[in-house]
SEFIZA-3560 file (N, C-alpha, C; in Angstrom, 3 decimals):
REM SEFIZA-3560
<numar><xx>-31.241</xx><yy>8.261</yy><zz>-61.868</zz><atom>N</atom></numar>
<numar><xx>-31.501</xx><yy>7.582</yy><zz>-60.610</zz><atom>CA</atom></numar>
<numar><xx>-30.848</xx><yy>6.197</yy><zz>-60.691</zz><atom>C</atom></numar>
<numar><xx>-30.341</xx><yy>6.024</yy><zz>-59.576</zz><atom>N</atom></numar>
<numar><xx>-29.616</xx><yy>4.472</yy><zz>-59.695</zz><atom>CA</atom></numar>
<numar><xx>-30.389</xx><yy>3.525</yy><zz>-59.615</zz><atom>C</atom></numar>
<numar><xx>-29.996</xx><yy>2.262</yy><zz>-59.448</zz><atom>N</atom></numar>
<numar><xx>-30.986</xx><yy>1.238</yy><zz>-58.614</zz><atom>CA</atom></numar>
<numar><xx>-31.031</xx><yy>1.406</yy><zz>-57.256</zz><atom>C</atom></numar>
<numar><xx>-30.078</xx><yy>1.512</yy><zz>-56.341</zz><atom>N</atom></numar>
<numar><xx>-29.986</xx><yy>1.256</yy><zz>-55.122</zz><atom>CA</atom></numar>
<numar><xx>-31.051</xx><yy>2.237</yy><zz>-54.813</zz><atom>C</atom></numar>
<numar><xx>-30.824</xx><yy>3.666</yy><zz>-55.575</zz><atom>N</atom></numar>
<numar><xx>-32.157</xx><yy>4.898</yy><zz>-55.194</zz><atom>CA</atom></numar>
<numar><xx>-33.253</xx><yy>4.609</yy><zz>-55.438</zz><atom>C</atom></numar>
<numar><xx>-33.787</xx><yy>3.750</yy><zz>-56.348</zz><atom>N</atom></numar>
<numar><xx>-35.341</xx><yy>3.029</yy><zz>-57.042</zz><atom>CA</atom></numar>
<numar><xx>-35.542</xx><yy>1.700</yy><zz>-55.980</zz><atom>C</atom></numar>
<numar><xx>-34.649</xx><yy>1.138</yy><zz>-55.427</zz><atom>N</atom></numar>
<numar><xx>-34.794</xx><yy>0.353</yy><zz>-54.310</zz><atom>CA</atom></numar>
<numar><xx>-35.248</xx><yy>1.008</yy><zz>-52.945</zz><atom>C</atom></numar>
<numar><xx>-34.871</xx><yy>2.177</yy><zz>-52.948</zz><atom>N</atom></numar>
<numar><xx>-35.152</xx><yy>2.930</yy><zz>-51.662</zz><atom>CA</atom></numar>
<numar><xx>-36.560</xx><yy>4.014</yy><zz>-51.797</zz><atom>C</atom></numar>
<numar><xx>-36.967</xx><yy>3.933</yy><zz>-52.824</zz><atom>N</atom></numar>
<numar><xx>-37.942</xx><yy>4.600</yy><zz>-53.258</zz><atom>CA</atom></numar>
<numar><xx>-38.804</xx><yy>3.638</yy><zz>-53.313</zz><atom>C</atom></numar>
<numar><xx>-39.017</xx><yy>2.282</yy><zz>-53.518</zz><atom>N</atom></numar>
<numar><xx>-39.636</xx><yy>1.684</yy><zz>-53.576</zz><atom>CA</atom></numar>
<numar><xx>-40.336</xx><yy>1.269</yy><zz>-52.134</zz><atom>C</atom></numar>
<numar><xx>-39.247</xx><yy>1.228</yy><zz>-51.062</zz><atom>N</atom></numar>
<numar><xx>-39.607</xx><yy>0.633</yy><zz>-50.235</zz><atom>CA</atom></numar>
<numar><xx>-40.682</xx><yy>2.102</yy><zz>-49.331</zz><atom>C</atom></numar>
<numar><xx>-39.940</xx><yy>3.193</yy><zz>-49.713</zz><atom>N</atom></numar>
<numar><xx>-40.403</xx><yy>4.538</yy><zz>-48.761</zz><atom>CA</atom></numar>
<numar><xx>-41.396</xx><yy>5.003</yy><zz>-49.521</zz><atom>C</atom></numar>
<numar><xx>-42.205</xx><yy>4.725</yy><zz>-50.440</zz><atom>N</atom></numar>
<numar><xx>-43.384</xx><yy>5.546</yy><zz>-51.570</zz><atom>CA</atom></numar>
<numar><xx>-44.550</xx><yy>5.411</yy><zz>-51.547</zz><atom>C</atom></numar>
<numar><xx>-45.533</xx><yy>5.570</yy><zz>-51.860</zz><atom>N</atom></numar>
<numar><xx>-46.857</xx><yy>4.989</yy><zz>-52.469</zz><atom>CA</atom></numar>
<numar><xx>-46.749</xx><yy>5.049</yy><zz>-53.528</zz><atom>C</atom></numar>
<numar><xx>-47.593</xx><yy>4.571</yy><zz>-54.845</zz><atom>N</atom></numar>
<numar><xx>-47.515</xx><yy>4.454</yy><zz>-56.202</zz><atom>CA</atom></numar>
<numar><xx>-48.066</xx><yy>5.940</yy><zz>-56.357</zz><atom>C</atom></numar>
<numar><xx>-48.568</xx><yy>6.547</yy><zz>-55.929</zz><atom>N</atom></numar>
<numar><xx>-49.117</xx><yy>7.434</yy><zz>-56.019</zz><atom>CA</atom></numar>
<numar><xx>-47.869</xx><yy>9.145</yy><zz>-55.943</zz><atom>C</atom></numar>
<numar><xx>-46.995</xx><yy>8.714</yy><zz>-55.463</zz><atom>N</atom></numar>
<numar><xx>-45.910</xx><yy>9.469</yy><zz>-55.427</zz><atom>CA</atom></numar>
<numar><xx>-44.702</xx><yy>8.964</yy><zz>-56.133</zz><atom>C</atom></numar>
<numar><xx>-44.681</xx><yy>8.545</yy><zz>-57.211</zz><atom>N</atom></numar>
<numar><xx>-44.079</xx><yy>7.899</yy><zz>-58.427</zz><atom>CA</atom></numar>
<numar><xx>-44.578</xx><yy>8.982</yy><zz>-59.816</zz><atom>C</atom></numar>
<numar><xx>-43.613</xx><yy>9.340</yy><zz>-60.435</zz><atom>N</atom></numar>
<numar><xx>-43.596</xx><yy>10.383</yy><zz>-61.511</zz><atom>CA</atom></numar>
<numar><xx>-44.081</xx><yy>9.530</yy><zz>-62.730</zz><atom>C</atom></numar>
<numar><xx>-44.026</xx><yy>10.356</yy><zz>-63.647</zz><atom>N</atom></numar>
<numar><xx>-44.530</xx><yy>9.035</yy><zz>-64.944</zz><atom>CA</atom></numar>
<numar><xx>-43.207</xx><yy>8.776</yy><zz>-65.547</zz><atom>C</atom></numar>
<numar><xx>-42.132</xx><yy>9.418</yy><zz>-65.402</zz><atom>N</atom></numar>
<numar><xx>-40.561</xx><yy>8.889</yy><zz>-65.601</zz><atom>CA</atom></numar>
<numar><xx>-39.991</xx><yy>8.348</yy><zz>-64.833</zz><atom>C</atom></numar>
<numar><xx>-40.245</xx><yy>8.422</yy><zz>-63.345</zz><atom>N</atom></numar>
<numar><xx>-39.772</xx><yy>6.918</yy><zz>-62.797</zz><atom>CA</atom></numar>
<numar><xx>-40.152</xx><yy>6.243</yy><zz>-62.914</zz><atom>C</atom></numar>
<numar><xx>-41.273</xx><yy>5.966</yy><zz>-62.953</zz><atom>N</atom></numar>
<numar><xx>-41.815</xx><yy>4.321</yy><zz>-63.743</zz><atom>CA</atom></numar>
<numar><xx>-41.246</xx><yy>3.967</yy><zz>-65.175</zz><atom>C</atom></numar>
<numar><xx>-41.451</xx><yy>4.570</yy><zz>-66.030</zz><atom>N</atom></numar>
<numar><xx>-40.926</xx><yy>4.248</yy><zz>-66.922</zz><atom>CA</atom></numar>
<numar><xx>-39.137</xx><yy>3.665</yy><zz>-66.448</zz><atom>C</atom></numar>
<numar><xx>-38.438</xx><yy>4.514</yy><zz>-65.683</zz><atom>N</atom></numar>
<numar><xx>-37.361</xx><yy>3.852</yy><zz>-65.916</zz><atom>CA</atom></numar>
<numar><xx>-36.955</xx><yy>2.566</yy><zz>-64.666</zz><atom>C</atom></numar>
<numar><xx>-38.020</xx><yy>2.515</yy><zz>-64.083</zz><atom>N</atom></numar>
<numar><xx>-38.299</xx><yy>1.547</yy><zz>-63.356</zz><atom>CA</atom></numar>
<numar><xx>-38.884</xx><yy>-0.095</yy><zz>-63.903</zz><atom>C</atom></numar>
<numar><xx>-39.458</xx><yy>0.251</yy><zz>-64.961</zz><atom>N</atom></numar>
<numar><xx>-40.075</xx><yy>-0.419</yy><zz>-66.280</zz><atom>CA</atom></numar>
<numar><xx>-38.687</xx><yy>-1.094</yy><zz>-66.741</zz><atom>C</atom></numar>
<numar><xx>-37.794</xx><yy>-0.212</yy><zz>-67.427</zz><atom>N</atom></numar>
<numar><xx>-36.534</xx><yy>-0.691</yy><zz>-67.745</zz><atom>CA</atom></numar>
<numar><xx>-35.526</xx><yy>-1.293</yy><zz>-66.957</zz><atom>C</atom></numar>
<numar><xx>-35.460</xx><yy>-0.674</yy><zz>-65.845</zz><atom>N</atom></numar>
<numar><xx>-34.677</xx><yy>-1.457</yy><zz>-64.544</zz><atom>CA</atom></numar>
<numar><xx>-34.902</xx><yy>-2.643</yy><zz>-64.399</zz><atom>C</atom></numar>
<numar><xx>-35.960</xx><yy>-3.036</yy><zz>-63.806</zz><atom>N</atom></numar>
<numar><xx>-36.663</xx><yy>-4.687</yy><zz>-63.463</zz><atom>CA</atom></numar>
<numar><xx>-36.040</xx><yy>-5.645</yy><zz>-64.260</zz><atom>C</atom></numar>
<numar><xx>-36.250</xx><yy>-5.444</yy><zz>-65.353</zz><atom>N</atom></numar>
<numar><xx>-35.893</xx><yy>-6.210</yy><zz>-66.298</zz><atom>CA</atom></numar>
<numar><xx>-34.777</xx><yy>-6.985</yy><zz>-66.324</zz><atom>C</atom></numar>
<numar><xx>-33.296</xx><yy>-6.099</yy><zz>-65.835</zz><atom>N</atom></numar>
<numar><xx>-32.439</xx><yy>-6.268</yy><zz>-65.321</zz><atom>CA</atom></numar>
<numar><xx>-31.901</xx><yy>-6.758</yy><zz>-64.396</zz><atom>C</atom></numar>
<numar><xx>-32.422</xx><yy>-6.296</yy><zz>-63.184</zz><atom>N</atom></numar>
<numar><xx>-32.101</xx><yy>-6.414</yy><zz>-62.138</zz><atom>CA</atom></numar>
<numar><xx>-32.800</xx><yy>-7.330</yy><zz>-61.006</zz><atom>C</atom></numar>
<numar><xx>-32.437</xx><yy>-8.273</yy><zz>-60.341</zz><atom>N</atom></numar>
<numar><xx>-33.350</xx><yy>-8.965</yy><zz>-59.975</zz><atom>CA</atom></numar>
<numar><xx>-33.736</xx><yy>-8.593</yy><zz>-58.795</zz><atom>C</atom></numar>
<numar><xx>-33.001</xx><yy>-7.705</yy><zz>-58.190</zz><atom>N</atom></numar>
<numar><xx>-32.961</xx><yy>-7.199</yy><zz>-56.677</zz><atom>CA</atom></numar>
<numar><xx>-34.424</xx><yy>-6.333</yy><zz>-56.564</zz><atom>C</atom></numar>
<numar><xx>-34.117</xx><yy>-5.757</yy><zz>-57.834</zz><atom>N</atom></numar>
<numar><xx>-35.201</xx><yy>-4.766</yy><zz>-58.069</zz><atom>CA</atom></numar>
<numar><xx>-36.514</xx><yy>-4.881</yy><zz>-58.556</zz><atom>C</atom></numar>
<numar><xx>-36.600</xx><yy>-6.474</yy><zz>-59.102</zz><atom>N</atom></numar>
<numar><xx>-37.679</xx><yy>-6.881</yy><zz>-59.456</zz><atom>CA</atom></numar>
<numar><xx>-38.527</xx><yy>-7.082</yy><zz>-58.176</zz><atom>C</atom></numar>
<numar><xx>-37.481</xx><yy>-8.135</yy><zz>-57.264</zz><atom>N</atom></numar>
<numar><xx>-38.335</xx><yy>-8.513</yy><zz>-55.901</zz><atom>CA</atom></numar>
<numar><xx>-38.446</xx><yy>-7.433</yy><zz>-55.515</zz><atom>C</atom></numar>
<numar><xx>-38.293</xx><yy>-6.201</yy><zz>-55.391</zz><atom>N</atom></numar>
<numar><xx>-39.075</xx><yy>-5.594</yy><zz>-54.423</zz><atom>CA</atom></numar>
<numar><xx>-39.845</xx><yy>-4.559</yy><zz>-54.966</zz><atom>C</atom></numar>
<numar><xx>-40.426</xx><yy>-4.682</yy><zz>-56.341</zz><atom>N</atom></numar>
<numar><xx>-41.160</xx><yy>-3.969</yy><zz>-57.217</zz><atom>CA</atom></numar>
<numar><xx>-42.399</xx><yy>-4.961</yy><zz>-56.597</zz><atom>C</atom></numar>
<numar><xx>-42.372</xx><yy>-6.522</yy><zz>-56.877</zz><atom>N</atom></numar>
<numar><xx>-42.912</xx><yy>-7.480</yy><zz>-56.559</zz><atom>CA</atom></numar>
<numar><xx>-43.625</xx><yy>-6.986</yy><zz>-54.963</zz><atom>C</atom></numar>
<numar><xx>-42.607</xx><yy>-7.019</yy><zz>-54.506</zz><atom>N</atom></numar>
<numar><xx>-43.593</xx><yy>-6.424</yy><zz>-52.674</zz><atom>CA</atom></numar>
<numar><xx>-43.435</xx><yy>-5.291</yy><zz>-52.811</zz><atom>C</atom></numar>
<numar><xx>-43.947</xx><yy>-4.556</yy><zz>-53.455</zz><atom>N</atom></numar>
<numar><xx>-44.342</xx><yy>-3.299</yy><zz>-53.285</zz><atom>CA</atom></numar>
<numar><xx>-45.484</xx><yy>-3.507</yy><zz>-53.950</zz><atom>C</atom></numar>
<numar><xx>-45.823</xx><yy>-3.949</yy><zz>-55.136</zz><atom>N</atom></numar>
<numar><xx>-47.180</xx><yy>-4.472</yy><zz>-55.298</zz><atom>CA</atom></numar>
<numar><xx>-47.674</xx><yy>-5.215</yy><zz>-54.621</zz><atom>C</atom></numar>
<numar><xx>-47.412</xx><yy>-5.857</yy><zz>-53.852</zz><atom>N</atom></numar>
<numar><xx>-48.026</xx><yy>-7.017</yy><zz>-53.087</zz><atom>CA</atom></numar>
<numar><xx>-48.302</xx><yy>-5.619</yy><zz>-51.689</zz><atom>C</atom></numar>
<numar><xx>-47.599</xx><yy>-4.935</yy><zz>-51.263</zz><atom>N</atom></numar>
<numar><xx>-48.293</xx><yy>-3.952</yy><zz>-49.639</zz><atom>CA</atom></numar>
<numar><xx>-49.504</xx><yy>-3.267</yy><zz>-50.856</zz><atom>C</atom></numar>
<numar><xx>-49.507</xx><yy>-2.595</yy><zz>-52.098</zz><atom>N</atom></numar>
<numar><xx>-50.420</xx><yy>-1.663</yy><zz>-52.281</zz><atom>CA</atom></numar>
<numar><xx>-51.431</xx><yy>-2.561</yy><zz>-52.280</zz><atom>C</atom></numar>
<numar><xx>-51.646</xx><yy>-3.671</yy><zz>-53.109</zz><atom>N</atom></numar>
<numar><xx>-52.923</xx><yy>-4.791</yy><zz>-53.170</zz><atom>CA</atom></numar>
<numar><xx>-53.397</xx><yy>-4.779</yy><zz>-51.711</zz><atom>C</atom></numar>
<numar><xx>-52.432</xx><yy>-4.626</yy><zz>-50.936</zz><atom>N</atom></numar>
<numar><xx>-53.155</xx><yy>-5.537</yy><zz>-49.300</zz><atom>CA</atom></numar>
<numar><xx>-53.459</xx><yy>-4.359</yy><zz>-48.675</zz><atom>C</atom></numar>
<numar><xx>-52.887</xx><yy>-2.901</yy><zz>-49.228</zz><atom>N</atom></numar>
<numar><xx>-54.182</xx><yy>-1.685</yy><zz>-48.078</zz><atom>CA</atom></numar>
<numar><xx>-55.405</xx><yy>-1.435</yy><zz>-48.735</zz><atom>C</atom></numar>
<numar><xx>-55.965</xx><yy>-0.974</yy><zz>-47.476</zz><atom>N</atom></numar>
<numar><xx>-57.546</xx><yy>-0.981</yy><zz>-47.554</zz><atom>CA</atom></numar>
<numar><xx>-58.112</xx><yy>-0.230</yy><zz>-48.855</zz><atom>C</atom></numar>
<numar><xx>-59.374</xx><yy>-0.559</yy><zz>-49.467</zz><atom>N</atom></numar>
<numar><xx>-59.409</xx><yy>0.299</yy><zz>-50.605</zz><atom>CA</atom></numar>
<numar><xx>-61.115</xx><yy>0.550</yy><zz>-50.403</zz><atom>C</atom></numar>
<numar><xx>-61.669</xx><yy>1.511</yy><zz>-50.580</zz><atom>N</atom></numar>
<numar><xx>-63.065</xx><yy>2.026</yy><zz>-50.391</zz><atom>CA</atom></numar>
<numar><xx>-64.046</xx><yy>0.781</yy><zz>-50.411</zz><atom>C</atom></numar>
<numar><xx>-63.493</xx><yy>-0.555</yy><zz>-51.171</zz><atom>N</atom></numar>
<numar><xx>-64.471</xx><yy>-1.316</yy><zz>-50.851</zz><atom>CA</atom></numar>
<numar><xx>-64.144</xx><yy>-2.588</yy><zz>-49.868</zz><atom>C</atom></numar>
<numar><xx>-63.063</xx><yy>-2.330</yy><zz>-49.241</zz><atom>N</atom></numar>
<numar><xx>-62.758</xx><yy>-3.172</yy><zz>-47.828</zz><atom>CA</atom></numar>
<numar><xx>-63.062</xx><yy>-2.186</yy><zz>-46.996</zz><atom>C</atom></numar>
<numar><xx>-63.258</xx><yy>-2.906</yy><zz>-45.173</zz><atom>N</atom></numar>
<numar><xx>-62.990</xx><yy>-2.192</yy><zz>-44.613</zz><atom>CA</atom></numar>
<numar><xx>-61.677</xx><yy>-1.294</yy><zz>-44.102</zz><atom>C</atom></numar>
<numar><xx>-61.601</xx><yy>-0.189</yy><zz>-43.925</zz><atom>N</atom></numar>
<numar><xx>-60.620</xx><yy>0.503</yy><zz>-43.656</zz><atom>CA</atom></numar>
<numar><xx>-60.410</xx><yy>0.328</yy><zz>-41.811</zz><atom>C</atom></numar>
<numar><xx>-59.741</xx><yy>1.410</yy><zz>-41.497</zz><atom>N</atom></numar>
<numar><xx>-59.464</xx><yy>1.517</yy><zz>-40.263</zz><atom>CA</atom></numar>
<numar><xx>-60.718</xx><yy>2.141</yy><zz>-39.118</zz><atom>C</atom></numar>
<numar><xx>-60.784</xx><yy>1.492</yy><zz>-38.227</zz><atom>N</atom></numar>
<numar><xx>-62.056</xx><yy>1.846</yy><zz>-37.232</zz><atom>CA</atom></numar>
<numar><xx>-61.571</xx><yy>3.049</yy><zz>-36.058</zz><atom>C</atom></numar>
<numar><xx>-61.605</xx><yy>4.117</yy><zz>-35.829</zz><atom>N</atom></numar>
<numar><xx>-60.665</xx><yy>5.267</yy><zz>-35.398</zz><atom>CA</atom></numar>
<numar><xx>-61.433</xx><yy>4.762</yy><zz>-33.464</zz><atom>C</atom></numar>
<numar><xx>-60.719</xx><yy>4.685</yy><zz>-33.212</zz><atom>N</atom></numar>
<numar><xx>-60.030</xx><yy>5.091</yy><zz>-31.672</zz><atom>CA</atom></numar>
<numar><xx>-61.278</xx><yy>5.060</yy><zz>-30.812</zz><atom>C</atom></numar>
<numar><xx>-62.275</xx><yy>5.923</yy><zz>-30.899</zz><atom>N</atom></numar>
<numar><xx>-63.432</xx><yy>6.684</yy><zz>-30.234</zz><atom>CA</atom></numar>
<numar><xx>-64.111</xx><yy>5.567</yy><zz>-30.669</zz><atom>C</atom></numar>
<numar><xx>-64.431</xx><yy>5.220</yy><zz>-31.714</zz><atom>N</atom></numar>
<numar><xx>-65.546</xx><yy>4.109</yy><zz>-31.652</zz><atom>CA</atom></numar>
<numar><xx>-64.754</xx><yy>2.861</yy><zz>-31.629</zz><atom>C</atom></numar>
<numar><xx>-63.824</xx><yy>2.510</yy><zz>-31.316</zz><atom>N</atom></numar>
<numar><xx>-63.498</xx><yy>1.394</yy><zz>-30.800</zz><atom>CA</atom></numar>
<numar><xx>-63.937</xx><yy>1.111</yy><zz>-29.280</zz><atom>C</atom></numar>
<numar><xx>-63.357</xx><yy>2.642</yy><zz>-28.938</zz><atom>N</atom></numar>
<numar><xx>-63.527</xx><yy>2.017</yy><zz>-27.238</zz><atom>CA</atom></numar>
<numar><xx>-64.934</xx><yy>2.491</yy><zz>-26.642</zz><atom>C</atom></numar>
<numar><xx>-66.075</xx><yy>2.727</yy><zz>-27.564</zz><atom>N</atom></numar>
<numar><xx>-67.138</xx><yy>3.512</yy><zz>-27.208</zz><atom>CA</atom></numar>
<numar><xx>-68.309</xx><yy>2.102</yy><zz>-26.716</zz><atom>C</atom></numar>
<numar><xx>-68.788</xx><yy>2.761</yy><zz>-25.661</zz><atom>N</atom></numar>
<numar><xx>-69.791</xx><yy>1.206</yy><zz>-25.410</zz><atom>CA</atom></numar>
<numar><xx>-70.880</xx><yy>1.271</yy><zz>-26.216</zz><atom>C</atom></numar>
<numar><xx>-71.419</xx><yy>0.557</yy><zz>-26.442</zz><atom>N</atom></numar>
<numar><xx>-72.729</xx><yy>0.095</yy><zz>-27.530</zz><atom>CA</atom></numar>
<numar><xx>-73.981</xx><yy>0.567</yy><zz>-26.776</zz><atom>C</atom></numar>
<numar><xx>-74.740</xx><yy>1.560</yy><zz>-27.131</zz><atom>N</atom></numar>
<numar><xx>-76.291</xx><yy>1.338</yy><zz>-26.627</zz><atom>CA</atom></numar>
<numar><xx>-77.295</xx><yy>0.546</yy><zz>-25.944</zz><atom>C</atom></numar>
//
């Protein structure tokens, strides 16, 4: 895998759809590359900032627009 492809994977993925050999050679990349660091960098920075079982998540549609009792 190149960089430019680990750049484009980075931006289109969740960590969760990352192999345990692309990381690893993603591990080795960074190091290198600075292009690839920053956006290893915001890609950790979007997973930190979605919702996680102990924030709130998303409020669906129906009870947004539902009137209160």
């Amino acid at each position: 895998m190149t960089d430019d492809e680990l750049l484009q994977r980075l931006e289109q993925s969740t960590p969760e759809e990352w192999t345990s050999d692309e990381l690893d050679l993603l591990r080795e990349r960074v190091r290198e590359n600075a292009a690839l660091a920053e956006a290893f960098a915001d890609f950790v920075r979007r997973e930190q900032a979605r919702p996680t079982p102990l924030s709130p998540g998303r409020i669906p549609a129906a009870q947004a627009l539902a009137r209160p009792d």
